[in-house]
N, C-alpha and C positions, 0 to 999 in steps of 0.2 A: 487325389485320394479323398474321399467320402469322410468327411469331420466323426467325431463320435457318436455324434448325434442323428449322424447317418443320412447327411444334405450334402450335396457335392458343391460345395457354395465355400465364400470366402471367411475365414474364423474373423470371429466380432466381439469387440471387449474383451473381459477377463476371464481364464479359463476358468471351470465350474466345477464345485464338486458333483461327483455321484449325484448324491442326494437330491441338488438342485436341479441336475441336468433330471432327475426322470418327474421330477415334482411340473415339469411341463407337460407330461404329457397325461399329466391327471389333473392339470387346469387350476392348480393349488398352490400357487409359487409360496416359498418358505423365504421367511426372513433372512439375512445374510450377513455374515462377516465378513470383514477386509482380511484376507492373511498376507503377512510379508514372510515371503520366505528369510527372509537373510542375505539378500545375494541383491548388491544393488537397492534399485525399487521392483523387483519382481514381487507380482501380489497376487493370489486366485482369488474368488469367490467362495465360501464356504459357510456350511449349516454351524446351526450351534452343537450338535452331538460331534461334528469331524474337529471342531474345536479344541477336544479333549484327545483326539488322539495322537499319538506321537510324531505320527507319519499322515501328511494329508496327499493325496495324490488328486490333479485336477486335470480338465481337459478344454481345448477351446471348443466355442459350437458358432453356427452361425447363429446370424443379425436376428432373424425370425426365433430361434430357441432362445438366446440370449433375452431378447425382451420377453418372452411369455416366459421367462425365470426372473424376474423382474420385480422381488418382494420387497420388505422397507429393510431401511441399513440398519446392522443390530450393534455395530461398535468394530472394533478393528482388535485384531490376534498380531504381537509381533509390533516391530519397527522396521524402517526400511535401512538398510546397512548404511555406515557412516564413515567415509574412506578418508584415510589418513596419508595425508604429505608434509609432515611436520619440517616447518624451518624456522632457522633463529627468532625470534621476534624479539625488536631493537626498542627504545623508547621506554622514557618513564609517565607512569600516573601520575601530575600534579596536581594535589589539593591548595587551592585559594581559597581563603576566605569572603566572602560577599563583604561590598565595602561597608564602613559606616554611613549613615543615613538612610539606606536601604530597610524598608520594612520587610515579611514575609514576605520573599517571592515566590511566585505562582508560577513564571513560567520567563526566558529570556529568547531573543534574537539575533542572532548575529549580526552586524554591519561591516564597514569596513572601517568607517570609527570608533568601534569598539563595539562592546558587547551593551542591548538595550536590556533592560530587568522593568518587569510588570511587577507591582507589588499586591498585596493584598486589597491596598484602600484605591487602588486603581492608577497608580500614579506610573509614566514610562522612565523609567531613569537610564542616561547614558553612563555608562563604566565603560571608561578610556582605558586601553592596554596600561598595564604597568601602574595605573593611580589606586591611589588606597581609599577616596571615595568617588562620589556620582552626584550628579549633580539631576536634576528634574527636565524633562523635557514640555511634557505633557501629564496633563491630568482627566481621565475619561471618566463616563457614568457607566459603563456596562457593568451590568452584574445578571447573576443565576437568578431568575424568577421566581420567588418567595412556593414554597408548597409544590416543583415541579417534581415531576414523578421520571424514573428513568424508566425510557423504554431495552429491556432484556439488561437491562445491568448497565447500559450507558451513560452514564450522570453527564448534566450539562455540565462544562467548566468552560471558563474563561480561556484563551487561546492568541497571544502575540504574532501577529507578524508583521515584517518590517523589508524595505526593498535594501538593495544592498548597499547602497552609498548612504545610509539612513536618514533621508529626505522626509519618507512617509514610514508610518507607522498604522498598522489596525489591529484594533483588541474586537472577537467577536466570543460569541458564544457556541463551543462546538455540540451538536444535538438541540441544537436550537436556531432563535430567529432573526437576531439581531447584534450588530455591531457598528464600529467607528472608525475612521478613517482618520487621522491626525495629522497636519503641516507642523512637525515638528523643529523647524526653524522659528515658528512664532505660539505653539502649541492648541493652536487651533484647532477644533473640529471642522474637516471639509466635507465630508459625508457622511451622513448616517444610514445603514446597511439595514433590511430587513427582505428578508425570504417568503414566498409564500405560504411558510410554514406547512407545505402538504408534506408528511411523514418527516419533517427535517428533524424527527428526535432520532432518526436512524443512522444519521452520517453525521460526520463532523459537518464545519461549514464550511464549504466549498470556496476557499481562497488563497492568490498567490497574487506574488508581487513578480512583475517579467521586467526587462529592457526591449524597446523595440526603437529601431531609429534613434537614437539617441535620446527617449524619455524616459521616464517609468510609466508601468502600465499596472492596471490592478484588474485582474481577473476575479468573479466572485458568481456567486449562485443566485440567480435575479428572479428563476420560480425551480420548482425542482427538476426539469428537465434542461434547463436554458443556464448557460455558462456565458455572460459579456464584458467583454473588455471593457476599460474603464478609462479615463486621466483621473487618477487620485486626489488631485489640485481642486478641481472642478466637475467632474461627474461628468462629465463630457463623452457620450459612449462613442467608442473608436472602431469596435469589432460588435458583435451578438449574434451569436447562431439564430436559424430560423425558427419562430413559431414550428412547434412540434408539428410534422407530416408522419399521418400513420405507416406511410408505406417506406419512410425515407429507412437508410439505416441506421444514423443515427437518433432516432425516435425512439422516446418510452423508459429512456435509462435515468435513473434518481443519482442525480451527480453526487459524487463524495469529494473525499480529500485529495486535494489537484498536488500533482509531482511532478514538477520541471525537469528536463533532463539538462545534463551538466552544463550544456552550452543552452541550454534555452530553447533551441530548435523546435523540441517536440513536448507535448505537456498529457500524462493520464487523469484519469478521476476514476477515482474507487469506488466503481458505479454499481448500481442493482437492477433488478427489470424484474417483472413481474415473473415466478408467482410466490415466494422471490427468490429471485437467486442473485447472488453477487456475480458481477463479470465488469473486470475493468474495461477501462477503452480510451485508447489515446489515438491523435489525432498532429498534425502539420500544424505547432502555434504559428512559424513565420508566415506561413502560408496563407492563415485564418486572417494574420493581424495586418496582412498588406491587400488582401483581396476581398477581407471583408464578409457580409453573409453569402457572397457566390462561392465563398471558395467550397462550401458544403455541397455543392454541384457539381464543384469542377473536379473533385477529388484530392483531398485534404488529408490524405495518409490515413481515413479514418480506422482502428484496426479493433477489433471484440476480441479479448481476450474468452478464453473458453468460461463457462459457467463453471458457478457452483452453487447448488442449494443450499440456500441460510447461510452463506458463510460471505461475509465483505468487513472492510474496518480491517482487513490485511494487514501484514507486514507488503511493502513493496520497495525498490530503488530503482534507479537506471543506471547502468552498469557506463553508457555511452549514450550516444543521438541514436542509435539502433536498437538495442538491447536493455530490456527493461526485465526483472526478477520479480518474482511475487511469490509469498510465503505459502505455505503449506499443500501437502499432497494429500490429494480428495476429489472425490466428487459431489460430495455431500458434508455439513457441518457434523454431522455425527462418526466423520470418519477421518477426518481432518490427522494429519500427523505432521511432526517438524519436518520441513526441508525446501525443497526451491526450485521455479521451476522459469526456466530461462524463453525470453518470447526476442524473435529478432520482427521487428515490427517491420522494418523497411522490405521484407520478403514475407510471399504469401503464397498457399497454397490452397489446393482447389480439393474441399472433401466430397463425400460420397453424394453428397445434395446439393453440391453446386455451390455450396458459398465458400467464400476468397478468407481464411483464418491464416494472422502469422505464425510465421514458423519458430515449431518450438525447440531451440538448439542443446538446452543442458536441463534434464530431471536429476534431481539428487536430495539424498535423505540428511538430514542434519541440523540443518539451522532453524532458530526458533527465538520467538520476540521482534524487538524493533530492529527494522534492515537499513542497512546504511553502505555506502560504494564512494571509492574513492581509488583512481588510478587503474580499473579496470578491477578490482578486489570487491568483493562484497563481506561485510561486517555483519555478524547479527549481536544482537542485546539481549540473552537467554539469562532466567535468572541468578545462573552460576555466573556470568561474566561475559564478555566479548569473545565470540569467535570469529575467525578470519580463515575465511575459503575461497582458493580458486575456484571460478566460474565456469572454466571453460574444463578444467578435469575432476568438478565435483568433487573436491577433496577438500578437507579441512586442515589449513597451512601452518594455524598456530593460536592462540587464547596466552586472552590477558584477564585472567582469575580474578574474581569481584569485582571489575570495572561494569558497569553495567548504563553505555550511555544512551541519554534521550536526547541529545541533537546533536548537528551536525552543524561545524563551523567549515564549509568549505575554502572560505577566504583565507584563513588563519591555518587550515589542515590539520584540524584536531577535532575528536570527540570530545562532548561535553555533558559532564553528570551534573544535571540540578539536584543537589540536594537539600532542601529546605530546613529539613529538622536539625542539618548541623551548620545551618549558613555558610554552605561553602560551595564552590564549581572544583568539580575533580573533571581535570584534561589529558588528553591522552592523544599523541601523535601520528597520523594515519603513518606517517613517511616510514615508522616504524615497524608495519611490516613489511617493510620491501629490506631489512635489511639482510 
């Protein structure tokens, strides 16, 4: 049957209102609304007069009407529905107090010998489970460059990380150039880190700590397209993608903040590409880290998450070695809403132009802030508090009211709230929603 639009062609995008649908055929496309109905994530396209009316009725059109209705995004009407599967939720919130000798802290790391704390004056302190103080590891020079300007609201800040047996440690600068690598058994600087500074005020700084073969390995952002493995000990490069090739696919993308998946397997960066638009993209670390710059030829799991204009510096987690989540539903930053949208990277499918994108297994409306995944559950950090959703039925299972955590202690299985101004760590139990 013949679309509304009167092409006997296959429906494309979002259905349209009226208005839009005939604004093509006078070569005047009109700005446009996101509508959520209510139902799920069902959303049409809509004028701003159909805005106001009670009742919006839409229709789809094809690929050809659809782009010549093709005008700029004027904001979003509605939320996309937020499905409820409430169960117990087991565990308490514990607040600690930050030990003595600890200055202001900035920001902490998890190990497996405890918890590391960056302080203000730059110094890494170890806090051992159970001790009431800490002791100094290391003392670094990074700091925020006197008079820097944020680019859209980004401020540089200082930014800890740490591998997991807490061997190494590096403090850098995120929206910025430069950082430090630390042998924290003797507090040594081993490397000093610096970027080529082309647009890095737009992403954090592109670093993680892996295990490969039985070492540590230090992943970091060497120009802004080029992510190389490292020995942290020695600067010894181990892995390094290729010199950017125009035609490769992965060319052109401004690496962001790298997300290991739970076992290590597979690693994203919260990447952008011109003109711009944020689009993640992850890739085979084992694969990268044993085969070196071929393995970008041999085919390395590379997988592009779908775009989206002006919008990166995401909420993201990985659910598993396959399934990785990233925050908000949009196609554009002006339209962005809370919720999550589920990519299984190790499957891919073939779209209308021939390129290979993974598949994407669960959209759902709800979550909002920092994402966090533990036992196949996903966590978000919304200003009200913690909420905890199944992934796989797009429901929200149950919220822990004011907890609102910035990291994640995998080792240990708890959430953790930095809170500075009361010098304390408030903890919270993953195990406890499964109860």
């Amino acid at each position: 049957m013949p679309l509304i639009c009167g092409h006997d062609a296959p429906a494309y995008g979002l259905p349209l209102c009226e208005h839009l649908r005939a604004a093509t055929e006078t070569g005047s496309p009109l700005d446009h609304h996101t509508y959520y109905v209510g139902e799920g994530v069902e959303r049409y396209r809509i004028c701003g007069p159909c805005r106001n009316e009670e009742t919006v009725t839409a229709s789809p059109v094809c690929e050809e009407c659809f782009d010549a209705a093709e005008g700029a995004p004027a904001g979003v009407v509605g939320l996309p529905e937020t499905l409820e599967a409430p169960h117990p939720v087991g565990g308490e919130v514990e607040t600690t107090d930050l030990p003595s000798g600890a200055g202001r802290v900035i920001d902490v790391a998890p190990t497996r010998g405890g918890l590391l704390l960056l302080d203000e004056e730059g110094r890494i302190l170890l806090w051992e489970t159970g001790a009431r103080t800490c002791r100094e590891l290391a003392r670094g020079s990074v700091t925020v460059p006197d008079g820097s300007e944020p680019w859209c609201g980004r401020e540089q800040t200082r930014r800890l990380h740490a591998s997991r047996d807490g061997a190494f440690a590096a403090v850098v600068i995120d929206y910025g150039r430069h950082g430090e690598v630390y042998d924290l058994s003797s507090g040594a600087v081993t490397l000093t880190l610096e970027n080529d500074g082309y647009h890095s005020d737009t992403v954090p700084f592109s670093l993680a700590f892996t295990e490969h073969d039985g070492r540590n390995v230090l992943l970091h952002r060497r120009q802004w397209s080029l992510i190389e493995a490292v020995d942290p000990a020695t600067g010894e490069v181990l892995a390094a993608m290729p010199v950017e090739e125009e035609s490769a696919d992965w060319s052109g993308y401004f690496q962001g903040a790298l997300h290991l998946s739970p076992g290590g397997t597979r690693i994203a960066s919260d990447a952008w590409c011109w003109h711009p638009a944020g689009r993640p993209v992850a890739w085979n670390l084992g694969q990268w880290l044993t085969e070196g710059e071929g393995a970008w030829r041999n085919g390395n799991g590379w997988a592009a998450l779908p775009p989206c204009e002006y919008y990166w510096n995401r909420p993201m987690a990985w659910l598993d070695e396959d399934r990785i989540v990233i925050g908000g539903l949009g196609e554009d930053e002006e339209e962005i809403v809370p919720g999550a949208r589920v990519f299984d990277v190790s499957r891919a499918e073939t779209d209308q132009w021939g390129h290979r994108n993974p598949v994407e297994v669960a959209t759902f409306g709800g979550p909002e802030g920092a994402f966090f995944s533990a036992d196949g559950l996903l966590f978000s950090a919304g200003a009200g508090g913690l909420d905890i959703w199944d992934p796989v039925a797009g429901a929200r299972t149950g919220s822990v009211p004011g907890f609102v955590p910035t990291h994640h202690d995998a080792l240990a299985g708890h959430l953790l709230a930095l809170d500075p101004a009361r010098r304390a760590i408030r903890r919270w139990p993953t195990s406890g929603s499964r109860r």
